[in-house]
Every structure is written in structure tokens, then in C-alpha cells.
Residue frames as qw, qx, qy, qz and C-alpha x, y, z in Angstrom:
[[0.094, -0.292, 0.591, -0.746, 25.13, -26.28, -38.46],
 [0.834, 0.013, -0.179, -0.521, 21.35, -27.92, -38.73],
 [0.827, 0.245, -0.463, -0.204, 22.93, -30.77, -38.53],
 [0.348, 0.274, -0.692, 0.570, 25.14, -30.92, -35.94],
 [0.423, -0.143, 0.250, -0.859, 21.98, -30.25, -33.99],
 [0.890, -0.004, -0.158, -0.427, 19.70, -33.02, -35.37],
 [0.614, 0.135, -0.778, 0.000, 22.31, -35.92, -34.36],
 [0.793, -0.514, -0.168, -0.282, 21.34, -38.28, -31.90],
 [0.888, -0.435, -0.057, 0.141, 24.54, -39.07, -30.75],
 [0.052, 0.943, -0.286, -0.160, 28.08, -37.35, -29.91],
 [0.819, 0.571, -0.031, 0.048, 30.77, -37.35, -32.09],
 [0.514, -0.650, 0.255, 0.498, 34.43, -37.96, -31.55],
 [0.729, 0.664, -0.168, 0.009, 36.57, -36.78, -34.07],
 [0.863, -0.361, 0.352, 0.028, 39.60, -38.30, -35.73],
 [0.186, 0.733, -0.547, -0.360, 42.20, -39.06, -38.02],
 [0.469, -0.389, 0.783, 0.125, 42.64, -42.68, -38.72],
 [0.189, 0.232, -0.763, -0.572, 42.94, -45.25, -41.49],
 [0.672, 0.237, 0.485, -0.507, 39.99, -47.72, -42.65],
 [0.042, 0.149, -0.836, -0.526, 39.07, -50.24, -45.14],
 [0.578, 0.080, 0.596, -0.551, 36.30, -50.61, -46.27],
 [0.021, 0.011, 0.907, 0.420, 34.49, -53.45, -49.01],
 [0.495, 0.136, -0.163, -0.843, 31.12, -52.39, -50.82],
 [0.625, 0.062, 0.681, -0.377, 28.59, -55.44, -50.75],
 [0.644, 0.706, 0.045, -0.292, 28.77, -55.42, -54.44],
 [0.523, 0.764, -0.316, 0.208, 31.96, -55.52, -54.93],
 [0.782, -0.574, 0.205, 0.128, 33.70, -57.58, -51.54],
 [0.912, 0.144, 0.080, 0.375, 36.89, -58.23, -53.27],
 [0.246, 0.769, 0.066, 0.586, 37.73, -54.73, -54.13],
 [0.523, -0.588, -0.334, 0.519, 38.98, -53.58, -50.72],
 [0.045, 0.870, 0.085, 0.484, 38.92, -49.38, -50.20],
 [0.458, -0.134, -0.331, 0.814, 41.18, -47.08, -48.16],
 [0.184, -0.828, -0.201, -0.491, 39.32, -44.31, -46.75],
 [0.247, 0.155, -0.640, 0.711, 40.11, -42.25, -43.70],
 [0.277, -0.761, -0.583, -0.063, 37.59, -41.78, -40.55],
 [0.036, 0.401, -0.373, 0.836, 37.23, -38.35, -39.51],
 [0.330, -0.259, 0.521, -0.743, 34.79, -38.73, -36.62],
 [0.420, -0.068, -0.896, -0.123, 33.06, -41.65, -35.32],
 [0.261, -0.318, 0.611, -0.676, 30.66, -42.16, -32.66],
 [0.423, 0.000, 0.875, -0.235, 28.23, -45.17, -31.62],
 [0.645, 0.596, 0.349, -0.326, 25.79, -44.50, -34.29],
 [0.696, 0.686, 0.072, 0.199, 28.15, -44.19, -37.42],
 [0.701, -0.103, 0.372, 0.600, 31.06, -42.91, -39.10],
 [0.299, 0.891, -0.098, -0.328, 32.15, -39.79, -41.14],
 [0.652, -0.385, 0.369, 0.539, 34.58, -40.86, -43.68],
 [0.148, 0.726, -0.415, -0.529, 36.93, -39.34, -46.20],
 [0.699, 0.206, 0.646, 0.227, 37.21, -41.45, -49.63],
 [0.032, 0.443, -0.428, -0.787, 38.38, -40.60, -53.09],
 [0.347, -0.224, -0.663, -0.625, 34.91, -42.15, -54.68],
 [0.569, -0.218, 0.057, -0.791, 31.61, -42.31, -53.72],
 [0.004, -0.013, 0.978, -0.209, 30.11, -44.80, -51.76],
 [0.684, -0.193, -0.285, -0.643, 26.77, -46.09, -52.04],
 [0.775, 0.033, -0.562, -0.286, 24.88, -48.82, -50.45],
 [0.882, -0.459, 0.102, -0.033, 25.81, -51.73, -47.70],
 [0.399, 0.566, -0.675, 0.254, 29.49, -51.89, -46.89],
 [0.844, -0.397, -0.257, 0.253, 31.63, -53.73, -44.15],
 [0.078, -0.894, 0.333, -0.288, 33.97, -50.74, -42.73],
 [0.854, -0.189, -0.377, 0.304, 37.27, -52.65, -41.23],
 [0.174, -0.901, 0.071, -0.392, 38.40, -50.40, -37.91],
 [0.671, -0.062, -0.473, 0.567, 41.53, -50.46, -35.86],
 [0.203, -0.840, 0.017, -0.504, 41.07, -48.32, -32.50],
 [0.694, -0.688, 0.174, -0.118, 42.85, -47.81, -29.37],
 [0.471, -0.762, 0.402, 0.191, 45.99, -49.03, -28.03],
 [0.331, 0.609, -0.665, -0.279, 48.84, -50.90, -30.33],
 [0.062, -0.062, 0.996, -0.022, 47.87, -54.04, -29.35],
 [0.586, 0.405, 0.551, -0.434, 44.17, -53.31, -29.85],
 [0.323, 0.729, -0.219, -0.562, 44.89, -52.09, -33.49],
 [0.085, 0.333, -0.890, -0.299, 46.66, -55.21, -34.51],
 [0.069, 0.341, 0.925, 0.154, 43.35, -56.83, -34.80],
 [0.241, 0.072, -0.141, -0.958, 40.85, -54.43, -36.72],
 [0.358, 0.468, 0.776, -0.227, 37.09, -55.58, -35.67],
 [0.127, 0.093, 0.634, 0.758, 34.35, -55.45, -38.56],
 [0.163, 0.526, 0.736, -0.393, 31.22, -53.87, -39.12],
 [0.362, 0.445, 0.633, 0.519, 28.49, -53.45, -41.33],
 [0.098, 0.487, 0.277, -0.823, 26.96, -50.09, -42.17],
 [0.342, 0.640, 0.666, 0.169, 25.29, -48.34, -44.48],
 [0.165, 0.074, 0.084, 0.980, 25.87, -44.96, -46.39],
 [0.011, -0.738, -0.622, 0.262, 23.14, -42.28, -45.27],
 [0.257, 0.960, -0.077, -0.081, 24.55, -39.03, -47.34],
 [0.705, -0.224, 0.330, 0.587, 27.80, -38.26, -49.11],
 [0.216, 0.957, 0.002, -0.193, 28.96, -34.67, -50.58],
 [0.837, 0.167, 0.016, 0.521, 31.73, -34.35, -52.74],
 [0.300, -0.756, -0.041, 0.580, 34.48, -31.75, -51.56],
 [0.160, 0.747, -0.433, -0.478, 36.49, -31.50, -54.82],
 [0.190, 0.472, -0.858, -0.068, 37.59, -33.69, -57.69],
 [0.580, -0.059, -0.801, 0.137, 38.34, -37.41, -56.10],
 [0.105, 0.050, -0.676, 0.728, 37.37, -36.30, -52.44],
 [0.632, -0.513, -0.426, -0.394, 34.03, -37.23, -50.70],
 [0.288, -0.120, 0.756, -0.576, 32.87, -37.18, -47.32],
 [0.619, -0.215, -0.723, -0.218, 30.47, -40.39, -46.86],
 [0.438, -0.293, 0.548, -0.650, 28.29, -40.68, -43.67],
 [0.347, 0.178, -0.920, -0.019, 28.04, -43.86, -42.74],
 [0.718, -0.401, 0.325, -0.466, 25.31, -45.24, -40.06],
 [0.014, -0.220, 0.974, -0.057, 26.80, -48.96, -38.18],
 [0.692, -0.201, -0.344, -0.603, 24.34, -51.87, -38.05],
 [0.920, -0.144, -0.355, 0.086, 24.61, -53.70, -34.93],
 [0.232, 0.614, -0.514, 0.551, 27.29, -52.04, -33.13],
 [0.780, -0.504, -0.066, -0.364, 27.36, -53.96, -29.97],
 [0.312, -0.735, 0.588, -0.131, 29.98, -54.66, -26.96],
 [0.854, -0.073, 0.515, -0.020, 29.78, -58.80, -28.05],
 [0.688, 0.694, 0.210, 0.019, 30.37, -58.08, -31.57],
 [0.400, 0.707, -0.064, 0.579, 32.76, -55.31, -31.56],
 [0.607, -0.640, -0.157, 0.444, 34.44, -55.16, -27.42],
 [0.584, -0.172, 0.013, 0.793, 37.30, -52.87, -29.24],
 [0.149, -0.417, -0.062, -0.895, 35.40, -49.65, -30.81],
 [0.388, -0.683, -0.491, -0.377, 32.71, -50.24, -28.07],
 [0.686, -0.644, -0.168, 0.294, 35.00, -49.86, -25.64],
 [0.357, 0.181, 0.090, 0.912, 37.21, -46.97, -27.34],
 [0.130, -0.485, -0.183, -0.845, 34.39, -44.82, -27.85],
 [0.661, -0.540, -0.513, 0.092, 33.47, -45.54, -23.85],
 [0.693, -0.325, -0.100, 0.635, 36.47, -44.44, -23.00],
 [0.171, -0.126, 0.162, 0.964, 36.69, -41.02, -25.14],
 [0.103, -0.470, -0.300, -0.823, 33.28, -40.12, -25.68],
 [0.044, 0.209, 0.733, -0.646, 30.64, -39.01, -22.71],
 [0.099, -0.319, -0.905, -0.263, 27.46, -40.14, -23.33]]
């Protein structure tokens, strides 16, 4: 609950797919899901642990926004394991910015209040 306090910024939550590719290891493409997202970062589900600098590939919004998933880098900032293969991975973005990234910057306009 501590936590949900300390964040600096609010959180939508979610269900959707992701890929994402570990800076180590770019070839290797991951499948993770995002549960909640919000200008500062990313919660996601993953059946291994992430570490390190990634590139997170996101499809939001309508069916024509989705058919072109915009990239960005982050960085893992904690990650607990639930069971097994299952992890939650917090994620913080680097750069997140309306030139960069018009299609989550302008999802999470639209559905989050600031």
C-alpha cells in the first residue's frame, strides 16, 4: 500500500500484449503482458526476470493505432516473483515524449487525468 502512495504519477491499468528485447540480448524478442501503465513506466507480467535496459514494443488505442506498435526504452526499477515462471517487473520509460511516441502519449491523455 506504501507504494501506491510514493508514486509520482497515476496509473492506468490494463491487460495488453508487449514485446519486449533486453539490451543484452536484442535478438531474443520477449512476450510479456502490461498490467498498468502510466507516463512514468510500466508494470509488466513476464515468465523470467528482467534486469537491466530494455526496448518495451507497445500497441495502444484504436485498431488502426495498434497496427503500428511505437518503441521505447526503459529500464527495470524492481521485480518480485509471484510463483514459479511468473514475475511482475516495474519498468520506468526513458524519454517518453509526444514527438517520439504521439500513440501512448496520446492514449494515456486520453484515459488517464493528470
Amino acid at each position: 500500500m506504501l507504494g501506491i502512495l510514493k508514486r509520482k504519477k497515476k496509473r492506468l491499468g490494463l491487460l495488453t500484449p508487449a514485446t519486449v528485447r533486453l539490451s543484452e540480448a536484442p535478438d531474443r524478442p520477449i512476450k510479456v503482458q502490461i498490467l498498468n501503465i502510466s507516463f512514468g513506466g510500466a508494470c509488466l507480467h513476464a515468465r523470467q526476470p528482467l534486469d537491466g535496459r530494455l526496448q518495451v514494443s507497445i500497441a495502444l488505442g484504436s485498431k488502426s493505432e495498434q497496427a503500428d506498435p511505437e518503441m521505447i526504452m526503459g529500464r527495470v526499477r524492481w521485480k518480485r516473483n509471484l510463483f514459479g515462471s511468473s514475475w511482475l517487473v516495474g519498468i520506468s520509460f526513458e524519454n517518453l515524449n509526444s514527438r517520439l511516441h504521439p500513440i501512448i502519449t496520446s492514449y494515456l491523455d486520453r484515459n488517464i487525468k493528470r
